[in-house]
N, C-alpha and C positions, 0 to 999 in steps of 0.2 A: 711152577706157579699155577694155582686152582683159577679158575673164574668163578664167578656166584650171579645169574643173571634172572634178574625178576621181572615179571609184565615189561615187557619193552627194552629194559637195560642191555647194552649190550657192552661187554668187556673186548677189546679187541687188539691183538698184538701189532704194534708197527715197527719194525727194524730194532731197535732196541729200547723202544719204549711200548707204551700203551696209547689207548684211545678208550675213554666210558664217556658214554652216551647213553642219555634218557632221552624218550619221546615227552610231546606233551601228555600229561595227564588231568583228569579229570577230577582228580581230590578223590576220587571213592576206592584206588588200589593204592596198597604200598608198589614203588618198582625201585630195581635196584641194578646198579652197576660194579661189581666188584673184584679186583684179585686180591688172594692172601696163599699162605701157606700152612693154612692150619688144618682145611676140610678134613673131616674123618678124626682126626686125631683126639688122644684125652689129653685135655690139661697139661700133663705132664711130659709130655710129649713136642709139646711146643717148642719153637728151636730156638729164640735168642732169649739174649743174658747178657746183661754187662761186662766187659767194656765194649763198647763197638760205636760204629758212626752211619748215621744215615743219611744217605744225599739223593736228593731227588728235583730234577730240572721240571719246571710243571707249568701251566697255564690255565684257567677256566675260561667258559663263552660269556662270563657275564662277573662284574664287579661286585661286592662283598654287599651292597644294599641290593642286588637284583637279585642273583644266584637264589633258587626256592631250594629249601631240604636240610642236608648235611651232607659232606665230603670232607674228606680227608685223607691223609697216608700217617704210617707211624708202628706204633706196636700195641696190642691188646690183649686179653685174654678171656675174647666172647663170652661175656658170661651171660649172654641171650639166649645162647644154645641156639644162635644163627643156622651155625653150619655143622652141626652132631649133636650127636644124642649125648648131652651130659648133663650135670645139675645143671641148676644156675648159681652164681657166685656173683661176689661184690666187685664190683670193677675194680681191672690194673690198669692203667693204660700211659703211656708215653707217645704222646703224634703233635701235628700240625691237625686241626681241628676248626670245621666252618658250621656254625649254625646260625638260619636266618630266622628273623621272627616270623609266629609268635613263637618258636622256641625260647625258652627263659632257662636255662642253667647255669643260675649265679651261686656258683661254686666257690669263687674266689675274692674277696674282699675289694672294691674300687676297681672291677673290672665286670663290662657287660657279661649277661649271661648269652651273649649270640654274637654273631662276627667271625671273623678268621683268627684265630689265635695258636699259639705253643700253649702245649697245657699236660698237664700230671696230675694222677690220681693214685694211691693203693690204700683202698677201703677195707683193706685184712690186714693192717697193722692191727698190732697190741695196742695200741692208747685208744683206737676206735673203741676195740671190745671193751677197754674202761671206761668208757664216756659213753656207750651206749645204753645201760640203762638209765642214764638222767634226759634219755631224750623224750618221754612222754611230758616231761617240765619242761625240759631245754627250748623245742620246736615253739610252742605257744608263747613261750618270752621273748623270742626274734623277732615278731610282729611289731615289737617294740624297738623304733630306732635306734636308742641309745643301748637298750640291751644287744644288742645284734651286734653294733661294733665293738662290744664289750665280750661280749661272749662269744661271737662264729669265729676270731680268728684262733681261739681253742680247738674245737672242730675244725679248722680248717686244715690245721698242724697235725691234728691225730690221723686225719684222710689223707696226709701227705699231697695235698692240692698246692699247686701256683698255674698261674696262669698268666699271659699279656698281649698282648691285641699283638697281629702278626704287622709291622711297619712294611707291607706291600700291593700295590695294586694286581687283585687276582688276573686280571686279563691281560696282563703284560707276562714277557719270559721272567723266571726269578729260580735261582738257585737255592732251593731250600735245603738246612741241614742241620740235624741233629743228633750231640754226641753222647750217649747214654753210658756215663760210669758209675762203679759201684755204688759213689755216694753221693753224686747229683750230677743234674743233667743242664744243659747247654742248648739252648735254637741259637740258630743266625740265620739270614737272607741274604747274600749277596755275599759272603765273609763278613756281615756286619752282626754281631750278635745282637741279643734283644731281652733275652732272657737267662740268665745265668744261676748258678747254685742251686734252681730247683731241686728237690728231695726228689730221692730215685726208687721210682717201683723195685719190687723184687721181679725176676724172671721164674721159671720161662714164660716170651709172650711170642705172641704171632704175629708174624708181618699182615697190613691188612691197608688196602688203599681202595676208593669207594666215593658214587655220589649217588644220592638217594632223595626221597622227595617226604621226608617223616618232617615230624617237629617231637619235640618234647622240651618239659618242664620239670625241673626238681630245682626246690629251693629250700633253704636254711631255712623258712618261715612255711614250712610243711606245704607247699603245693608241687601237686605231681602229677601229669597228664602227656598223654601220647594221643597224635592224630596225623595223618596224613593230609598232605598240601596237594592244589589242583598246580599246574603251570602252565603256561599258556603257549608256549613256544621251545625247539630242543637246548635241552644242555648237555655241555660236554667239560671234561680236563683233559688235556693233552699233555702225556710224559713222555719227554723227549728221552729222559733217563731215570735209572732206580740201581745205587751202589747201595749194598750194605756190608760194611768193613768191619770186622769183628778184629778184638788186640787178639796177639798173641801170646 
């Protein structure tokens, strides 16, 4: 497993789990806390693929309205070009997922765009590429209440997105787990599901677990911005553990 540690973040191994920790910051750096398995590598290169099961035993210093940034564990396919020199690409991603405001990415129909949640993406399906040239019409119509419910859950289907608010208090112990098959995906907390049949990215993606202090915004109704959050005090996750069981 890679660490990825930025202004202050630090990644740090404990027995069989981890420890990331951010300092306070000031709002004027990005910093960052990370392990994955992808640094260096291309795209194709990446190691998981359906069917397999993720479980990770986890806690934060602070409850889902405190927590400042984004954190997470799950699978991706950095298409930031975070951690190598590659294009950039439309997001895959399959994880447990926290963003606080003013992050807004309401991606998914009756569910906030910030929070803790289960969430799926793969923005390189074919019905995207067909619906993407009506989007210089499409975006400008969603400002429109009733067009929006009318029309994103189309887009929402083509981006292969679901999403649901994660039913646990981040500062407590919770067993999260998530089982990725060929052709939809599963969260639960506890052995309690929460989220089921979501539509399943395609592979390969990278393992990737992280807390960082950004925000962003992308919405159905064309707004998009990125900026970095001050905090005022450290934050941390503590992973007591991290299985990932692939079928055979």
């Amino acid at each position: 497993m890679n660490t990825y540690e930025v202004n202050g973040g630090q990644a740090i191994r404990e027995g069989a789990g981890w420890g990331l920790t951010l300092p306070p910051m000031d709002g004027r750096r990005y910093a960052d806390a990370q392990i994955d398995d992808y640094q260096g590598l291309p795209r194709r290169r990446f190691r998981w693929r359906p069917p397999l099961t993720l479980t990770v035993r986890a806690r934060f210093s602070h409850p889902a309205d405190e927590l400042v940034g984004t954190a997470g564990f799950g699978f991706w396919n950095d298409p930031f070009m975070m951690t190598g020199a590659r294009f950039p690409a439309l997001p895959r991603a399959v994880w447990f997922f926290y963003a606080s405001p003013p992050s807004d990415m309401a991606l998914a129909c009756d569910v906030p765009g910030y929070g803790w949640k289960a969430a799926v993406i793969d923005a390189g399906r074919l019905p995207f590429w067909l619906l993407a040239p009506t989007a210089p019409l499409a975006i400008p119509m969603m400002n429109a209440r009733p067009l929006y419910r009318a029309l994103w859950p189309i887009g929402q289907r083509a981006l292969g997105i679901a999403e649901a608010l994660a039913p646990a208090d981040m500062t407590m112990w919770h067993t999260y787990r998530l089982e990725w098959d060929v052709r939809r995906v599963r969260f639960g907390v506890d052995d309690v599901c929460f989220l089921d049949g979501a539509p399943s990215p395609r592979g390969p993606l990278g393992f990737v677990m992280w807390l960082d202090n950004q925000a962003m915004i992308a919405t159905p109704w064309g707004r998009f911005a990125h900026r970095v959050l001050p905090t005022s005090a450290p934050q941390w996750v503590q992973v007591e553990s991290v299985s990932i069981q692939a079928a055979s």
